[in-house]
mmCIF file of the C-alpha atoms, coordinates in Angstrom:
data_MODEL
# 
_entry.id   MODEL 
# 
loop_
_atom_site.group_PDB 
_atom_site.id 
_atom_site.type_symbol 
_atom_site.label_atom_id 
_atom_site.label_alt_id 
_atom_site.label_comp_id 
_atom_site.label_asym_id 
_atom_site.label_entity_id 
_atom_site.label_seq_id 
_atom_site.pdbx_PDB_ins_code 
_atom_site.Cartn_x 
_atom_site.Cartn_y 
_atom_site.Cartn_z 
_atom_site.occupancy 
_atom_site.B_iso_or_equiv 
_atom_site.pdbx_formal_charge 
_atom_site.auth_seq_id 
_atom_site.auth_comp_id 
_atom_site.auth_asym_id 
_atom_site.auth_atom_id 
_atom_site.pdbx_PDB_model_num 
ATOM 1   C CA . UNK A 1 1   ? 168.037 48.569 163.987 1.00 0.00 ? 1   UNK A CA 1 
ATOM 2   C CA . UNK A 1 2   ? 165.494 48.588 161.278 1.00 0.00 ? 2   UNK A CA 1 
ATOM 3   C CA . UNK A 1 3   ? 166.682 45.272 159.652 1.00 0.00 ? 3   UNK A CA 1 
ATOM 4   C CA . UNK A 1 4   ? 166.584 43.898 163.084 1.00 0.00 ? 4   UNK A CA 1 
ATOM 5   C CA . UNK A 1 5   ? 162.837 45.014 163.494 1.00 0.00 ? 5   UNK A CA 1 
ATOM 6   C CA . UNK A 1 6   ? 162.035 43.741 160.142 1.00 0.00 ? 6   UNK A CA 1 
ATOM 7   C CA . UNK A 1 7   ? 163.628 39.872 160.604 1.00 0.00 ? 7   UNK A CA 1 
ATOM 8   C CA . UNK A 1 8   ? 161.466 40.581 163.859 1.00 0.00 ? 8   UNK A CA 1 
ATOM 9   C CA . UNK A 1 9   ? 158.066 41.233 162.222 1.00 0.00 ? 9   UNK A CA 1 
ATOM 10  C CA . UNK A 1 10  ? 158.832 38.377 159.218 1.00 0.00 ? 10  UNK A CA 1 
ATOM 11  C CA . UNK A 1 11  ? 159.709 35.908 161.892 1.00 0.00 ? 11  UNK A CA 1 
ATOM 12  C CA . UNK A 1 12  ? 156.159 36.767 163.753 1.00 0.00 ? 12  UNK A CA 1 
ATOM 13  C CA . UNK A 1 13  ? 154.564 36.679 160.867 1.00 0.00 ? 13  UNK A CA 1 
ATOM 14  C CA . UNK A 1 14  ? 155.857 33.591 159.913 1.00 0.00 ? 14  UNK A CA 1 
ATOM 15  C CA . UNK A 1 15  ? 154.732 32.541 163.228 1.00 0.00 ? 15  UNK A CA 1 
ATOM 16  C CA . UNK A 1 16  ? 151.070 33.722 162.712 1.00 0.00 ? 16  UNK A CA 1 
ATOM 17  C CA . UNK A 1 17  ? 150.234 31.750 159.628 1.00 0.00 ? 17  UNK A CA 1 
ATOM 18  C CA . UNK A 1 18  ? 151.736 28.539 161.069 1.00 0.00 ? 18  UNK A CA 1 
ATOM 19  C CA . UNK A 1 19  ? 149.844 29.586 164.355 1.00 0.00 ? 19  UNK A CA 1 
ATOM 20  C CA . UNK A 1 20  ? 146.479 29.697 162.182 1.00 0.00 ? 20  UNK A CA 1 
ATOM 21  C CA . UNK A 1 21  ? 147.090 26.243 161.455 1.00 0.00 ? 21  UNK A CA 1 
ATOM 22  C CA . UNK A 1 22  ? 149.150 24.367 163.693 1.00 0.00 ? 22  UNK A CA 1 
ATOM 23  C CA . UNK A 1 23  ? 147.576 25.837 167.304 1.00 0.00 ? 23  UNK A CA 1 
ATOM 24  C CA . UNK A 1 24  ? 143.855 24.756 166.534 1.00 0.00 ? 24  UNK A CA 1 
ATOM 25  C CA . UNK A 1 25  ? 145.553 21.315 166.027 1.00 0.00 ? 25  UNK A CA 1 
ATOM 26  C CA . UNK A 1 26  ? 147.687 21.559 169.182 1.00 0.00 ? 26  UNK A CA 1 
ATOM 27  C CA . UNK A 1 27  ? 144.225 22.319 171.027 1.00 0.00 ? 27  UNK A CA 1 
ATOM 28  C CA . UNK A 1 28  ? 142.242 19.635 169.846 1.00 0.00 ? 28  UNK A CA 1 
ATOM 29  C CA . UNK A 1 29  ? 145.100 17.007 170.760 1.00 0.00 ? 29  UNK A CA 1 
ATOM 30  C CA . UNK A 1 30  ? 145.054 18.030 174.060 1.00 0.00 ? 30  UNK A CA 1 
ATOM 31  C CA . UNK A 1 31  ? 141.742 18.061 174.696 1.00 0.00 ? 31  UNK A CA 1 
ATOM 32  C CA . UNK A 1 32  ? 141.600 14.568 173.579 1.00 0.00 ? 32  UNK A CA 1 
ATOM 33  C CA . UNK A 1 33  ? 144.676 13.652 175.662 1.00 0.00 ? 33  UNK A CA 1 
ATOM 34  C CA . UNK A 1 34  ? 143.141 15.148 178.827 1.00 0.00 ? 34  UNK A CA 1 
ATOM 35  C CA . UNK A 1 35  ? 139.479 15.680 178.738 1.00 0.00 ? 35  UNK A CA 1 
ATOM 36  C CA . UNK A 1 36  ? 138.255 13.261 175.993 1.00 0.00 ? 36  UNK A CA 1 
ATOM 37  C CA . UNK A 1 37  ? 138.134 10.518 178.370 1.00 0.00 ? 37  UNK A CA 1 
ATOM 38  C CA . UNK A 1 38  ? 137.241 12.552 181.737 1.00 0.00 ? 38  UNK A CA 1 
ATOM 39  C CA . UNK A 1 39  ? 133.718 13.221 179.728 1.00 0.00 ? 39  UNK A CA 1 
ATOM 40  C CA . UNK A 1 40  ? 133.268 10.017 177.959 1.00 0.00 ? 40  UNK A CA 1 
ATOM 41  C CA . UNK A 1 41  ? 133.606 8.117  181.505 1.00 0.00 ? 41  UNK A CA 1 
ATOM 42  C CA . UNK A 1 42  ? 131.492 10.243 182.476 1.00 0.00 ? 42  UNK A CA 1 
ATOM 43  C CA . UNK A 1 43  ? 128.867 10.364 180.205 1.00 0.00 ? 43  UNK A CA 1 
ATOM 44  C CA . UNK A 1 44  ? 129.167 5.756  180.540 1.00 0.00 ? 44  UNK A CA 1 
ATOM 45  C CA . UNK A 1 45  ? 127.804 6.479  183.927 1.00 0.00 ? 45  UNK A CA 1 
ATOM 46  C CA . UNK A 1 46  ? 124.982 7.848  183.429 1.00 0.00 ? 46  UNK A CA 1 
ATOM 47  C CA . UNK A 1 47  ? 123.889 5.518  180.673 1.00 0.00 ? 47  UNK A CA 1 
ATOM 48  C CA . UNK A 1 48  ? 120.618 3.074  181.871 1.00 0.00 ? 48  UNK A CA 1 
ATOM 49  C CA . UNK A 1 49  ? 120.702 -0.610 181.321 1.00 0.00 ? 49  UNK A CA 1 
ATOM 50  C CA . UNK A 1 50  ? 120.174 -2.650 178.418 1.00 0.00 ? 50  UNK A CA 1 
ATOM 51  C CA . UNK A 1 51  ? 120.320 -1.424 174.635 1.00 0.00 ? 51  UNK A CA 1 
ATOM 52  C CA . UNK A 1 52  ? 118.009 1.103  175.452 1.00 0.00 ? 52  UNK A CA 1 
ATOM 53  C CA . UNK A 1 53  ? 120.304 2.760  178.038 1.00 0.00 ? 53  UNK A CA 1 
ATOM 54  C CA . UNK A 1 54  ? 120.973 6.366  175.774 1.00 0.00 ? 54  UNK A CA 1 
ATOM 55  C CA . UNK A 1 55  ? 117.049 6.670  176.440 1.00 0.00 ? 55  UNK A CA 1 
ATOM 56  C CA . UNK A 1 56  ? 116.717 5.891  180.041 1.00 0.00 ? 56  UNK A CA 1 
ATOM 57  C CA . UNK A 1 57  ? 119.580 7.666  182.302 1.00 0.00 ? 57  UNK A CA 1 
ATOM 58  C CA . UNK A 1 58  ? 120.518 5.610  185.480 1.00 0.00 ? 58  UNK A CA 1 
ATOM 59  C CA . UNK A 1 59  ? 119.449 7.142  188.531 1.00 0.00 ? 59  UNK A CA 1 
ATOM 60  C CA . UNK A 1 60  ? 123.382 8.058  189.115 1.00 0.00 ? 60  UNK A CA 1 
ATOM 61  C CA . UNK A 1 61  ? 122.604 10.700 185.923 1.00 0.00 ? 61  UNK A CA 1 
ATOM 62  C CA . UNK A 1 62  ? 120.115 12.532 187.929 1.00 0.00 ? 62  UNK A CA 1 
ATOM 63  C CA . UNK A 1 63  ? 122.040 12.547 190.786 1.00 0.00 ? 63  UNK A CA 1 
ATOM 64  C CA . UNK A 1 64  ? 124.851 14.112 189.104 1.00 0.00 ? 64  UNK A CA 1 
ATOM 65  C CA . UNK A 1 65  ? 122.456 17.044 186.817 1.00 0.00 ? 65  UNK A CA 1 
ATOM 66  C CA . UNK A 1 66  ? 119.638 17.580 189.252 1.00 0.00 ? 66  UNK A CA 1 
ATOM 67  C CA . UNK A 1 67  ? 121.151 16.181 193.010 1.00 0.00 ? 67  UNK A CA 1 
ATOM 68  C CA . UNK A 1 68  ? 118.781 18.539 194.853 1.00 0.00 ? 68  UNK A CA 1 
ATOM 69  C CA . UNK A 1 69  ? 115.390 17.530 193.232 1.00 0.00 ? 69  UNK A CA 1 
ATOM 70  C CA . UNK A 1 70  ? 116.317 13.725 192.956 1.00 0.00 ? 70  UNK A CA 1 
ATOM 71  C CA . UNK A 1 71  ? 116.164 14.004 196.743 1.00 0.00 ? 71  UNK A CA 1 
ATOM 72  C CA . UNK A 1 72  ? 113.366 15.837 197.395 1.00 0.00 ? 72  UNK A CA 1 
ATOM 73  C CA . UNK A 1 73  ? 111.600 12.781 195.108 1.00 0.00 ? 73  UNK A CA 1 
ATOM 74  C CA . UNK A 1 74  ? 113.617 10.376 197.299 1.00 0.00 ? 74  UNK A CA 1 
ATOM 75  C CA . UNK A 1 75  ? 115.990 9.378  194.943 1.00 0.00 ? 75  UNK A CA 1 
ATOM 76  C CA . UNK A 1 76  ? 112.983 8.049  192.828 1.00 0.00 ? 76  UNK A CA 1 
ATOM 77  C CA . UNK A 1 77  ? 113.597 9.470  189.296 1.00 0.00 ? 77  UNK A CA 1 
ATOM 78  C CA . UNK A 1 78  ? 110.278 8.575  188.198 1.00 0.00 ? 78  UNK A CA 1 
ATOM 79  C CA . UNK A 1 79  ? 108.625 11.349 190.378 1.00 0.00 ? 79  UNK A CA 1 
ATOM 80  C CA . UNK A 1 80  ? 110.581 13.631 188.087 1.00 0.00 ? 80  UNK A CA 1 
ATOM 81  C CA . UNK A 1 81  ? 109.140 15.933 184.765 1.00 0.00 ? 81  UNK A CA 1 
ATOM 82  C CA . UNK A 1 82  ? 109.836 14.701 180.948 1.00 0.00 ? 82  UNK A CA 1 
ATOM 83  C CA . UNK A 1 83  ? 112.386 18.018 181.302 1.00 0.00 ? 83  UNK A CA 1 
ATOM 84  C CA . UNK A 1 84  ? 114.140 16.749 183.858 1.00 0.00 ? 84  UNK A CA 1 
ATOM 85  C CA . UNK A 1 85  ? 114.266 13.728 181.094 1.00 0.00 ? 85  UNK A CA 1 
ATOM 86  C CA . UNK A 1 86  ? 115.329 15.703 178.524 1.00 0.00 ? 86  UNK A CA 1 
ATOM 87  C CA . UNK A 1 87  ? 117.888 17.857 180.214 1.00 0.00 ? 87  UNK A CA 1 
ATOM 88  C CA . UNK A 1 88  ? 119.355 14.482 181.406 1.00 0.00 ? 88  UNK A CA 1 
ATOM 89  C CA . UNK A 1 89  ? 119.262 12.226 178.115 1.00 0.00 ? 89  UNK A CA 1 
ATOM 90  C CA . UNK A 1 90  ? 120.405 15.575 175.967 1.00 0.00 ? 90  UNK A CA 1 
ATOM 91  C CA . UNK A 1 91  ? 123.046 16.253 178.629 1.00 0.00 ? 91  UNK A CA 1 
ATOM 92  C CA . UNK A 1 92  ? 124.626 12.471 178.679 1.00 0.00 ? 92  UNK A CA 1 
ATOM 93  C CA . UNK A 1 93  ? 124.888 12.674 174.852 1.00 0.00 ? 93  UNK A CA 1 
ATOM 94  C CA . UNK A 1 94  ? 126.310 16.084 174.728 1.00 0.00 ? 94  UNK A CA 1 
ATOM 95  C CA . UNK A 1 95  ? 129.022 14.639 176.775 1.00 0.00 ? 95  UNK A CA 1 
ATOM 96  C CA . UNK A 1 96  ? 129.970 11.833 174.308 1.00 0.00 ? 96  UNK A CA 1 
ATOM 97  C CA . UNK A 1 97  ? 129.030 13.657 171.424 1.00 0.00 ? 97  UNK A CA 1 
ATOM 98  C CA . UNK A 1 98  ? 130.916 17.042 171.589 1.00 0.00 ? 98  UNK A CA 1 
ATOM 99  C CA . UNK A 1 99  ? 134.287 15.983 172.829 1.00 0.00 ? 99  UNK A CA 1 
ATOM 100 C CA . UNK A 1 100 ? 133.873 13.201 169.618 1.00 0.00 ? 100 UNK A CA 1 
ATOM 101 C CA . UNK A 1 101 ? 133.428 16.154 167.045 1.00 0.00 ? 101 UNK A CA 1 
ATOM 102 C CA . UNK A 1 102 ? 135.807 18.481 168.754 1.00 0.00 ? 102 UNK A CA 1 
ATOM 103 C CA . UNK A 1 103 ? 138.635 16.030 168.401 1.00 0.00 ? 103 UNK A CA 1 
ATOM 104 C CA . UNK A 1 104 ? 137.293 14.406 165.099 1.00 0.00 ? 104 UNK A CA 1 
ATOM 105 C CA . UNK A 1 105 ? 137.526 18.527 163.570 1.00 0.00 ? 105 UNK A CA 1 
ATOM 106 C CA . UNK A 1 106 ? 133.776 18.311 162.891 1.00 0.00 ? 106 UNK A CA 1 
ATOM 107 C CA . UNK A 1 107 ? 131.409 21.445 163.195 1.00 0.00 ? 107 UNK A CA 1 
ATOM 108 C CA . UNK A 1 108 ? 134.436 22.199 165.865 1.00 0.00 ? 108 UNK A CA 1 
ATOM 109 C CA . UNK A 1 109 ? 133.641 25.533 166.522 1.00 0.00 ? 109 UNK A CA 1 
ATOM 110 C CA . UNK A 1 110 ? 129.744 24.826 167.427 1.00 0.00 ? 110 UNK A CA 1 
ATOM 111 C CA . UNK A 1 111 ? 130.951 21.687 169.709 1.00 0.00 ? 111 UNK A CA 1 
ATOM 112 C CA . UNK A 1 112 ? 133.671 23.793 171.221 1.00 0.00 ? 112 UNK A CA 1 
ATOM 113 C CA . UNK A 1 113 ? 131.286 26.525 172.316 1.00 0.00 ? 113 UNK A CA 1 
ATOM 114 C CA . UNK A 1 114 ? 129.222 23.691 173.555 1.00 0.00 ? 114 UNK A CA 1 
ATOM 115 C CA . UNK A 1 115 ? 131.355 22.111 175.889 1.00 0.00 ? 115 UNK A CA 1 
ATOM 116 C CA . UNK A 1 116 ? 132.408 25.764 176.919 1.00 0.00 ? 116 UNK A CA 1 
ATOM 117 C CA . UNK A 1 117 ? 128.770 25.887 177.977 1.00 0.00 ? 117 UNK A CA 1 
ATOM 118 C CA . UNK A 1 118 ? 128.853 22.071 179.297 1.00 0.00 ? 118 UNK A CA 1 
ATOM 119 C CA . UNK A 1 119 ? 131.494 23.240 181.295 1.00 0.00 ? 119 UNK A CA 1 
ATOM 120 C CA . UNK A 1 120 ? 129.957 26.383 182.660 1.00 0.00 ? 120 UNK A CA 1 
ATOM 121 C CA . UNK A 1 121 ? 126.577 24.087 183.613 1.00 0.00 ? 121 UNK A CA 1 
ATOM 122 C CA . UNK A 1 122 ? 128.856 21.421 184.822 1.00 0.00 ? 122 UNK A CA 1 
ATOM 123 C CA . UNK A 1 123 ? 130.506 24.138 187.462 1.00 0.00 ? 123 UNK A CA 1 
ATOM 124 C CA . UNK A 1 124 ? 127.211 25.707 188.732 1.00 0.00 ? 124 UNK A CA 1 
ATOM 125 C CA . UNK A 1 125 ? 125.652 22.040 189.357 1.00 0.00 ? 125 UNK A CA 1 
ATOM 126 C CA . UNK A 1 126 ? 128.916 21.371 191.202 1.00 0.00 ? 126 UNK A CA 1 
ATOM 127 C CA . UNK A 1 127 ? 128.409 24.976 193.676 1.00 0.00 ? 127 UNK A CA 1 
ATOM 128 C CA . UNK A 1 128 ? 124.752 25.437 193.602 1.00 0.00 ? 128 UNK A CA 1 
ATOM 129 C CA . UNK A 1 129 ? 123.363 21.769 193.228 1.00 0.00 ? 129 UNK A CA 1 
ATOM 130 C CA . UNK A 1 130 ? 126.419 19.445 195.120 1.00 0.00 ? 130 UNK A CA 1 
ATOM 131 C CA . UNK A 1 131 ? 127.056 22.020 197.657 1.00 0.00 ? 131 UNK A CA 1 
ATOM 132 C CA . UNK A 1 132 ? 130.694 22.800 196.710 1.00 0.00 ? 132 UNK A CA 1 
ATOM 133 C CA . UNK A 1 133 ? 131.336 25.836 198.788 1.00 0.00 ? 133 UNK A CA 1 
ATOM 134 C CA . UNK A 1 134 ? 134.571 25.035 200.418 1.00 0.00 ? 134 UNK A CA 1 
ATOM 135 C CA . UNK A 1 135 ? 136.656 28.043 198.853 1.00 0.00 ? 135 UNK A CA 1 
ATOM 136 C CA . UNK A 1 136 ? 140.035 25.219 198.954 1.00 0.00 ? 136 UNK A CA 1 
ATOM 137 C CA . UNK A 1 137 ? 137.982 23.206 196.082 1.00 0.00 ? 137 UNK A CA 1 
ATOM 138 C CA . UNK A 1 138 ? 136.383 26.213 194.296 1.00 0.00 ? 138 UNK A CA 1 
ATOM 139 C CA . UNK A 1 139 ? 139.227 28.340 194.005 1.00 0.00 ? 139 UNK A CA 1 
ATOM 140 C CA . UNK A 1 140 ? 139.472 32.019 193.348 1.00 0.00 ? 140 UNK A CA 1 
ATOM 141 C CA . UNK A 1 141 ? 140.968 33.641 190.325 1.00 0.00 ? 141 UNK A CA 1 
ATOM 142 C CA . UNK A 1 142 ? 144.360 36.165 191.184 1.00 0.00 ? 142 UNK A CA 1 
ATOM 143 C CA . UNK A 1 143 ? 144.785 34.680 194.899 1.00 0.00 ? 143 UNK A CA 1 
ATOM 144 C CA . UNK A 1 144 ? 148.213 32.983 193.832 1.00 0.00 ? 144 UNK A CA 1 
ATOM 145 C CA . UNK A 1 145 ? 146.967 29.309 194.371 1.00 0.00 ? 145 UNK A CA 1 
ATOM 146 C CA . UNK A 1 146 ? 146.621 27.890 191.194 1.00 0.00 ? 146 UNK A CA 1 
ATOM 147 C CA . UNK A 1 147 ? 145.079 24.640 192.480 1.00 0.00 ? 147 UNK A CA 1 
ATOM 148 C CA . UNK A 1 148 ? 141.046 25.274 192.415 1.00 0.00 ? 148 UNK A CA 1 
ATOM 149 C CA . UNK A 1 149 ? 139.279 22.406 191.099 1.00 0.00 ? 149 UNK A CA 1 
ATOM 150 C CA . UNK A 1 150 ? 136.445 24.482 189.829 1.00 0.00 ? 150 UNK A CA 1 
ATOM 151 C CA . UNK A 1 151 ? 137.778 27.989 188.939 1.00 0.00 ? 151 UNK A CA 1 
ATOM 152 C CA . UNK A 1 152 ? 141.092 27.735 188.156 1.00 0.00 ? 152 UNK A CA 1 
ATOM 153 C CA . UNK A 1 153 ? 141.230 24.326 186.513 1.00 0.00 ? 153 UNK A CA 1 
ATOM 154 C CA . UNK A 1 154 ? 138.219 24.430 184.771 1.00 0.00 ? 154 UNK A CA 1 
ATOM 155 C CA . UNK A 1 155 ? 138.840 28.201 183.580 1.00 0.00 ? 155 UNK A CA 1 
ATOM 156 C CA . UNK A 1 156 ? 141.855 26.820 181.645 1.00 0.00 ? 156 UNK A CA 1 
ATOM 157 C CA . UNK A 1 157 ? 139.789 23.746 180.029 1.00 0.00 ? 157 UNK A CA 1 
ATOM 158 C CA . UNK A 1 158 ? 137.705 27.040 179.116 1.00 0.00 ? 158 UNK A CA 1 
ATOM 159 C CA . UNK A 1 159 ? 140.706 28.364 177.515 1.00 0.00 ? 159 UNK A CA 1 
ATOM 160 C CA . UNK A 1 160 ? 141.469 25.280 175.802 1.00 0.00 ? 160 UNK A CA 1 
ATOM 161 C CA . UNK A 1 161 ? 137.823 25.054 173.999 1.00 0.00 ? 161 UNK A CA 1 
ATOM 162 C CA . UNK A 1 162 ? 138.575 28.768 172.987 1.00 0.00 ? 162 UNK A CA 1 
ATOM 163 C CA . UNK A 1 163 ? 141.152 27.820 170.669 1.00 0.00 ? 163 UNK A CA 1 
ATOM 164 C CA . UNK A 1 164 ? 138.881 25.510 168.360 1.00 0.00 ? 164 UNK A CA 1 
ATOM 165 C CA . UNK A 1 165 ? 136.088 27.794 169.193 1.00 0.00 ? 165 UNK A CA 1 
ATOM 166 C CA . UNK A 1 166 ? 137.626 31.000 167.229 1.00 0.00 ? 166 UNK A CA 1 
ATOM 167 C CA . UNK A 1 167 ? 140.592 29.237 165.102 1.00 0.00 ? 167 UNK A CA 1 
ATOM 168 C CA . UNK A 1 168 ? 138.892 26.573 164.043 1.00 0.00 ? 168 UNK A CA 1 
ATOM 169 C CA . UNK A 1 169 ? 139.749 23.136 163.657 1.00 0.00 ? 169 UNK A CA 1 
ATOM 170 C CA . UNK A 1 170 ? 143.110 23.300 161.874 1.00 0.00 ? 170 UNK A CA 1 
ATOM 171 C CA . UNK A 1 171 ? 144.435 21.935 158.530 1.00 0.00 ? 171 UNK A CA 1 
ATOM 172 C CA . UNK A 1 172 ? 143.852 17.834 160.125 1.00 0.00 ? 172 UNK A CA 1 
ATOM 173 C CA . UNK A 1 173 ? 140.315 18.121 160.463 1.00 0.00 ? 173 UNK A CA 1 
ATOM 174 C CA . UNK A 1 174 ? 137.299 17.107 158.856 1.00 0.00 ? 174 UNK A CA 1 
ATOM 175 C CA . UNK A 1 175 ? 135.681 20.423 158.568 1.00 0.00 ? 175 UNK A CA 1 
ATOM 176 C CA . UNK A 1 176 ? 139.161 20.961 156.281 1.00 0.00 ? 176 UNK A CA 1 
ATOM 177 C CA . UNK A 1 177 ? 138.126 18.308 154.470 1.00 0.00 ? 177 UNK A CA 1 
ATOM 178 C CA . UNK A 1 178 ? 134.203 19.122 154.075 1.00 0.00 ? 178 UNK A CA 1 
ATOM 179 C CA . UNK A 1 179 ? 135.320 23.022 152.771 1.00 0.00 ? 179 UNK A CA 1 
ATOM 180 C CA . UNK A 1 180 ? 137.924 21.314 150.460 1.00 0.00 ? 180 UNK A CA 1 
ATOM 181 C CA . UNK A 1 181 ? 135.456 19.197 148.970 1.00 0.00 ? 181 UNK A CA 1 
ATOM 182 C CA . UNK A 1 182 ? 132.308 21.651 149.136 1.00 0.00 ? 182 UNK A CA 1 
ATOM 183 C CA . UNK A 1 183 ? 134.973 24.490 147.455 1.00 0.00 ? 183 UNK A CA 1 
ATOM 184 C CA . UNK A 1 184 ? 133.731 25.219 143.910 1.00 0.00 ? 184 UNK A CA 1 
ATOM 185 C CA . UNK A 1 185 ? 135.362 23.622 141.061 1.00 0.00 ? 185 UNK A CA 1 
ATOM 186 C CA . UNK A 1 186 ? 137.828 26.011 139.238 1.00 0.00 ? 186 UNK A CA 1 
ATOM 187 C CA . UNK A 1 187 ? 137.742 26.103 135.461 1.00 0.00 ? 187 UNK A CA 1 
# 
């Protein structure tokens, strides 16, 4: 039994230190496979027109961020505060910005808790500012219906962000690359 237990606790091991490596990785590729482009499509419509766009969200951004106050101006975003500006413009490039360092492997773990807190925002404007109260499209965690847009779906994007978030970026990353080259010369 005991060499049994010991192939068992090498092969784990073994496991682990690839892990280390290898799962941060995994993460980031599917976060680019799934989300990258969910958040950069989104971020393109909120973008104003001409070059100047980053600067001046569309109207369509303040409907998405602040739905309940762009009506109460009448859907005239002028009659809005420089916050409400700010929120918006810092928002729409947070949502280009930190899926491009998360999959790049660039200050991951800051990005990754970033979107983790993009997507926490992004789910409380979705119940308290859109309205979304219909329990089918919310969800609820341990009710055997895996199928909530909000809580189930977007707990497991949480999840996802974790990974980079703790681990790291992985060995294919350019924060690998940064502490490679920033590591003191040996002499």
């Amino acid at each position: 039994m005991q060499p049994l237990i010991r192939l068992y606790d090498h092969l784990a091991g073994t496991l682990d230190r690839a892990g280390d490596e290898i799962l941060p990785l995994l993460a980031r590729l599917a976060f680019a496979a799934t989300l990258l482009g969910y958040y950069w499509a989104s971020a393109l419509t909120k973008l104003g027109d001409g070059p100047l766009g980053l600067l001046r969200p569309s109207t369509g951004a303040y409907a998405q961020i602040f739905p309940r106050q762009l009506e109460a101006v009448g859907y005239d975003a002028t009659q809005l505060s420089a916050l409400h500006w700010l929120v918006v413009t810092l928002g729409t490039w947070a949502e280009f910005l930190l899926p491009a360092l998360i999959v790049a492997g660039l200050f991951t773990r800051l990005a990754a808790l970033g979107m983790i807190g993009f997507v926490i925002l992004q789910s409380l404007t979705d119940i308290f500012g859109h309205g979304l109260t219909d329990p089918a499209t919310i969800g609820a965690w341990f009710d055997r219906m895996p199928d909530g847009t909000l809580f189930d779906q977007r707990l497991f994007w949480v999840l996802l962000l974790a990974v980079p978030a703790i681990k790291g970026a992985g060995a294919l990353s350019l924060d690998t690359l940064l502490r490679r080259r920033m590591a003191p010369v040996r002499v």
